[in-house]
C-alpha positions as CSV (number, residue, x, y, z in Angstrom):
1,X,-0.2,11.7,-17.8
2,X,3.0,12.4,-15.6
3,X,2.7,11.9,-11.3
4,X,3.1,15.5,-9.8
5,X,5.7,14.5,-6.7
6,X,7.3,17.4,-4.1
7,X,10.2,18.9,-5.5
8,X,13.3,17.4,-5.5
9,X,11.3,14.1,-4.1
10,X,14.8,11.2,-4.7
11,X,12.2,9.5,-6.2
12,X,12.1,11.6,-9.3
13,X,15.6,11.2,-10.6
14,X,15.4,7.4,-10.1
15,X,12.4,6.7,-12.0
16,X,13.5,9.0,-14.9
17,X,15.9,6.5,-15.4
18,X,13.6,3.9,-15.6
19,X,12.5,6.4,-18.2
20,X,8.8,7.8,-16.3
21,X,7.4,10.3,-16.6
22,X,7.3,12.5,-13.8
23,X,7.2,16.2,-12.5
24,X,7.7,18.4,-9.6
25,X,5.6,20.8,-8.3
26,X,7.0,24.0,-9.9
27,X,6.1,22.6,-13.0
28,X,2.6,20.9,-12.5
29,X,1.6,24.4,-11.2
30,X,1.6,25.5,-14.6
31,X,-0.7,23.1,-15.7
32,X,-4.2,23.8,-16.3
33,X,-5.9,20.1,-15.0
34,X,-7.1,19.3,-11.8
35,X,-5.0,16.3,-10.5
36,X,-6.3,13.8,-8.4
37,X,-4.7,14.2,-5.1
38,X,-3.3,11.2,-3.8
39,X,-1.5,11.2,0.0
40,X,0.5,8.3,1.3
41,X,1.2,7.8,4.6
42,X,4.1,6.1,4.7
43,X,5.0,3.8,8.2
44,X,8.1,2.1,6.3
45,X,11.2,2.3,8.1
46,X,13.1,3.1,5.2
47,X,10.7,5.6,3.2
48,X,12.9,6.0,0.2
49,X,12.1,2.5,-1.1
50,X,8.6,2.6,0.1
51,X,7.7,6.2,-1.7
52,X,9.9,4.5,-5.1
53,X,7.8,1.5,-5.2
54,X,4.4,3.4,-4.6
55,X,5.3,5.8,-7.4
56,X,6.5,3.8,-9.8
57,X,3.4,1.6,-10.0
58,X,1.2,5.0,-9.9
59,X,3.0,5.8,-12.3
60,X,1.4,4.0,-14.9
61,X,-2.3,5.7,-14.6
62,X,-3.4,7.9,-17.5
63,X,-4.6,10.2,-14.9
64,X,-2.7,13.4,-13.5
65,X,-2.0,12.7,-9.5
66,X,-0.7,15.1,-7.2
67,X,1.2,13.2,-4.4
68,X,1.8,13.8,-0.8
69,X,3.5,12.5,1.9
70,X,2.2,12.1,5.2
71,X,4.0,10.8,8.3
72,X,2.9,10.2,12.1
73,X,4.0,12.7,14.6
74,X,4.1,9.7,17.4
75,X,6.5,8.0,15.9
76,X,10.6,9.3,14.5
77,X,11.6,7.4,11.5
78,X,15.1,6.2,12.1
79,X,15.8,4.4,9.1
80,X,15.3,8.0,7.0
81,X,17.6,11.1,7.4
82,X,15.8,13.7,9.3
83,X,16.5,16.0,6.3
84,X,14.4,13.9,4.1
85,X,11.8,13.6,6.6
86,X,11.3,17.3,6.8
87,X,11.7,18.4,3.3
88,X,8.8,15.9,2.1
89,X,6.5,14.7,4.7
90,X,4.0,16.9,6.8
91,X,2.5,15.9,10.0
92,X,-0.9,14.5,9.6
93,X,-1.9,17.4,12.1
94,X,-0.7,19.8,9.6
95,X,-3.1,18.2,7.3
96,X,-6.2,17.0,8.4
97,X,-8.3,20.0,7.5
98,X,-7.1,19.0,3.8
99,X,-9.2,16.0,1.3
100,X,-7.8,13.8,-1.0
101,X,-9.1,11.8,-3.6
102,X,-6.9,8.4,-2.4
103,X,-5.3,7.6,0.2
104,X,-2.4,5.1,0.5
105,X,-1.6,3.4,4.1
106,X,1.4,1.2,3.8
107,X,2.9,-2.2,6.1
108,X,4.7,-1.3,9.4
109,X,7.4,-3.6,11.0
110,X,5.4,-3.9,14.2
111,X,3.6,-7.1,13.7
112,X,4.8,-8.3,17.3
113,X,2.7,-5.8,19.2
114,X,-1.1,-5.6,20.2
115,X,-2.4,-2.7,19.0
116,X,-2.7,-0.7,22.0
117,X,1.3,-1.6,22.2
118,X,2.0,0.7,18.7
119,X,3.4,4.1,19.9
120,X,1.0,5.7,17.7
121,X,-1.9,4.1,17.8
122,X,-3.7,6.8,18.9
123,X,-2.8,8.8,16.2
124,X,-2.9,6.5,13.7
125,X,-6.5,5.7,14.9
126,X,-7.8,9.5,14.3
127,X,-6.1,9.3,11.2
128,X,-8.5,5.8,10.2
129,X,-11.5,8.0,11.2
130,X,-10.4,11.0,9.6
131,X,-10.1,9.1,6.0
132,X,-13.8,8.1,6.3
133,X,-14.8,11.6,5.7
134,X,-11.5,13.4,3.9
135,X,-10.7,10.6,1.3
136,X,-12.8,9.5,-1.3
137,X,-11.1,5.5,-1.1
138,X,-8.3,4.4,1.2
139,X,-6.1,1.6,0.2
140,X,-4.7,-0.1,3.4
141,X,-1.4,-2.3,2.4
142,X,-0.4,-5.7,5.1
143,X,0.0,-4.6,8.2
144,X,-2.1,-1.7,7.7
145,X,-4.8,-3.8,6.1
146,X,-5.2,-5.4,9.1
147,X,-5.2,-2.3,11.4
148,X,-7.9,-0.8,9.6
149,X,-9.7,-3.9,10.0
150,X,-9.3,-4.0,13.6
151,X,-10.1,-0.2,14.3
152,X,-13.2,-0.1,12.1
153,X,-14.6,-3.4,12.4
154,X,-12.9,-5.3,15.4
155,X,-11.4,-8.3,13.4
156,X,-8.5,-9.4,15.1
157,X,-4.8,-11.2,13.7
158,X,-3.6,-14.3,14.8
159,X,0.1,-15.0,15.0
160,X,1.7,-17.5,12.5
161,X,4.3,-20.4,13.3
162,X,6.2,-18.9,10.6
163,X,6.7,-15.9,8.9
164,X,4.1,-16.0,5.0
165,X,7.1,-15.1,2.5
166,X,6.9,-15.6,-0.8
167,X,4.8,-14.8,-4.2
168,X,1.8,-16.8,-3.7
169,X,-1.1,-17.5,-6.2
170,X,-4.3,-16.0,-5.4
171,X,-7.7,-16.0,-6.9
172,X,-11.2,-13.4,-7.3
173,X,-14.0,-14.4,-5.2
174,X,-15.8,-11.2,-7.4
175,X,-14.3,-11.3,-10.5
176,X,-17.0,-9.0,-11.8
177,X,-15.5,-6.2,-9.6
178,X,-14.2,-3.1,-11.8
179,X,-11.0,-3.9,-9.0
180,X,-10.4,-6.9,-10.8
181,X,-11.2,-5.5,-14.8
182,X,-8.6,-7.4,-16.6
183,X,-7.1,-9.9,-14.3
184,X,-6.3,-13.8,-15.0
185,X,-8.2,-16.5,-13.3
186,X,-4.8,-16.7,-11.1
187,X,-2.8,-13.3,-10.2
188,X,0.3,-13.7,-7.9
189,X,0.9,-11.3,-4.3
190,X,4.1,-11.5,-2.4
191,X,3.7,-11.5,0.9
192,X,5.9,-11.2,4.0
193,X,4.6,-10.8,7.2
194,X,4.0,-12.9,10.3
195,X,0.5,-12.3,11.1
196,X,-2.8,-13.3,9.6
197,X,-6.8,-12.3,9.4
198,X,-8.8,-15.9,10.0
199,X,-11.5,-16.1,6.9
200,X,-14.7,-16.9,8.9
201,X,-14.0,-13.7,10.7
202,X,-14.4,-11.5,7.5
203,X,-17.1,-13.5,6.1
204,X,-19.3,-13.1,9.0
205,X,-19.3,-9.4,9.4
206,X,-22.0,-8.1,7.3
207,X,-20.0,-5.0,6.5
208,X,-16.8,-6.3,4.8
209,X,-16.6,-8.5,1.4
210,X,-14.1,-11.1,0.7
211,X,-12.7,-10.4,-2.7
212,X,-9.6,-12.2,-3.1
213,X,-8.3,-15.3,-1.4
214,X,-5.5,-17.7,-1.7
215,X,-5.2,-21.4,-0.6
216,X,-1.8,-20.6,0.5
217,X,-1.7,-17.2,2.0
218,X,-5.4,-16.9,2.7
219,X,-7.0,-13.8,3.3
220,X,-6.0,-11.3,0.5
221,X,-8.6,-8.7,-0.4
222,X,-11.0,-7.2,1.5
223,X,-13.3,-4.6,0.5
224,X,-16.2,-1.9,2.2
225,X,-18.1,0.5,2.3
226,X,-18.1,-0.3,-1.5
227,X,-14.7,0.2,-2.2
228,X,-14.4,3.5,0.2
229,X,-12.2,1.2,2.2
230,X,-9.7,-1.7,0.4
231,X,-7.9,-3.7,2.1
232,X,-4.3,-5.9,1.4
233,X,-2.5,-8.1,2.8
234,X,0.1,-8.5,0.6
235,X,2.6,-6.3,-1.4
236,X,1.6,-5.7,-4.9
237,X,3.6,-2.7,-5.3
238,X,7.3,-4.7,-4.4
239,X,9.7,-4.2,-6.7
240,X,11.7,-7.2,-7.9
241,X,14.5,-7.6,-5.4
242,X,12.6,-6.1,-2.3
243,X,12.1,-10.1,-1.1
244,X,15.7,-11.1,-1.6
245,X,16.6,-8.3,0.2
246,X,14.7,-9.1,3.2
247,X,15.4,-13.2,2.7
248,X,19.8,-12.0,3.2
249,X,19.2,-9.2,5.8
250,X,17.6,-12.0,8.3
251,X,20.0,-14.6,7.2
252,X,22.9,-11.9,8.3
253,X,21.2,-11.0,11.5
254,X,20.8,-14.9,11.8
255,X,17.4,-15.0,12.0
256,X,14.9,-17.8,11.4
257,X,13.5,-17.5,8.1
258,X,12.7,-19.5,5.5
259,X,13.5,-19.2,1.7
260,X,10.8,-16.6,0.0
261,X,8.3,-19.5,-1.3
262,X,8.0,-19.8,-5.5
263,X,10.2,-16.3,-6.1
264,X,13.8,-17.7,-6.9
265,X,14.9,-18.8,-10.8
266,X,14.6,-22.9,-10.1
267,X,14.4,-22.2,-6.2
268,X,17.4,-21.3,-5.9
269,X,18.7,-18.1,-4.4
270,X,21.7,-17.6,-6.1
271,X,19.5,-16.9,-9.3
272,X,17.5,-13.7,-10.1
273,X,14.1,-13.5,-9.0
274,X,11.3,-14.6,-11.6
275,X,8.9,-11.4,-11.2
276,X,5.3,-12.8,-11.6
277,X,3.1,-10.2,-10.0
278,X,4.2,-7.1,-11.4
279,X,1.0,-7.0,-14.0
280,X,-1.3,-7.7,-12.3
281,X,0.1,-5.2,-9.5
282,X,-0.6,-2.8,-11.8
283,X,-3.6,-3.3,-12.8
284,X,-4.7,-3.5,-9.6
285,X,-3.9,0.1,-9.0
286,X,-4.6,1.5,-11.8
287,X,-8.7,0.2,-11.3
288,X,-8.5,1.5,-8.0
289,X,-7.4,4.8,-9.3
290,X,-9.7,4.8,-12.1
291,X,-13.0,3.2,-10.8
292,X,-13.3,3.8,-6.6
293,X,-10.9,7.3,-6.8
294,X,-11.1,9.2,-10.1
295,X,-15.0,8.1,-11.0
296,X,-16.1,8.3,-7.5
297,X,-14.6,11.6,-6.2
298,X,-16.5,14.8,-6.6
299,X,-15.0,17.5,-8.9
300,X,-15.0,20.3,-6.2
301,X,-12.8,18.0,-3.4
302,X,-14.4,20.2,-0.8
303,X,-17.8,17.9,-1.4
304,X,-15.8,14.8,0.0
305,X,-17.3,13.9,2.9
């Protein structure tokens, strides 16, 4: 089933040529199907990649979903023409009377900063509450994952000597989870952020379930109010080169950073990447839309709560 995306949305012509199937509003309203109604709120400086990468491995999901865009009113995005910003995102006070079926909450580059620091932490914090009772599950991505896990249950991040970049192994703690239907014993997660979540933090709080870890990159997965609330703290939806990239924007701006770890052809960065989580990405999403959105949520989405 096609993605229904806001008219016009760039990500519609570019994935067309990676020959998905997608649709804009006009026509979906012609459609006799109730979609699922996805929003994403989108903290990425630069929202056209973000928005490609989320549709694209949505995507893939038999299902019909309706997305939306949501942005922060706190905060101007200036990495995004203002254009863009107005023709496809809405204020989440514009929205909050609404429910969805999922909700996406993607990374931010504000890793450096307490909490409290974040320019709209306030609103991003009514907006954490609000998705307890207006979203059927809520998928929070890196830094968001650990946001959410700070607001709702108090865990806290600790800083890392250097920044986690790379694709590194992981492995179910749960492997019985409908989350996990279909994965290897091993699934890969690139990662690329500079703060972490400590394991016996998670572990001890009767509220939250480790469900993914990785030797490497530690805490991956976490998961509550069964599945209501997922947590990541990685990036399964990158796209091949989003890590390269990142690696030769630092290295121009001369920052320190290290080579993305086990993500290089031979290690070397003059090769093409060797993509290694791109199915189990998927997969990943596609149980989360099928088995804590689609055969969780309520036909009438005004019984959400």
């Amino acid at each position: 089933m096609p993605l229904t995306l806001p008219d016009k949305l760039p990500a519609i012509e570019l994935l067309k040529q990676e020959n998905i199937f997608v649709i804009d509003n006009s026509r979906a309203a012609h459609q006799d199907i109730r979609p699922l109604r996805i929003v994403i709120l989108n903290l990425m400086p630069i929202k056209v990649t973000t928005e490609t990468d989320l549709v694209r491995i949505l995507s893939n999901s038999p299902l019909q979903l309706e997305i939306q865009l949501m942005k922060v009113k706190a905060h101007t995005s200036k990495n995004t023409p203002v254009e863009h910003m107005k023709a496809f995102y809405r204020d989440f006070e514009l929205m909050k009377e609404e429910r969805f079926d999922g909700m996406i909450i993607t990374g931010a580059p504000v890793e450096h900063l307490d909490y409290d620091d974040v320019n709209y932490w306030d609103e991003i914090s009514e907006i954490f509450e609000w998705s307890k009772t207006h979203v059927t599950s809520t998928m929070y991505i890196c830094w968001a994952a650990q946001a959410g896990l700070y607001y709702h249950y108090g865990i806290p991040k600790y800083p890392l000597e250097e920044k986690m970049f790379g694709i590194f192994p992981q492995h179910s703690l749960c492997p019985s989870l409908p989350l996990f239907r279909g994965f290897d014993d091993v699934f890969y997660m690139p990662h690329s952020r500079h703060t972490e979540l400590h394991r016996d933090d998670i572990v001890a709080h009767p509220s939250l379930t480790l469900v993914a870890e990785s030797e490497l990159s530690g805490v991956s997965i976490v998961m509550a109010r069964g599945g209501r609330e997922i947590y990541v703290t990685g990036h399964s939806e990158y796209a091949p080169n989003t890590l390269d990239g990142e690696y030769k924007r630092d290295l121009s701006k001369g920052l320190p950073i290290q080579k993305p770890y086990n993500y290089y052809r031979n290690d070397d960065p003059t090769q093409e990447p060797l993509v290694t989580w791109r199915a189990h990405g998927n997969m990943m999403f596609l149980n989360w839309l099928n088995y804590y959105v689609y055969q969780e949520t309520p036909y009438d989405i005004n019984d959400i709560h």
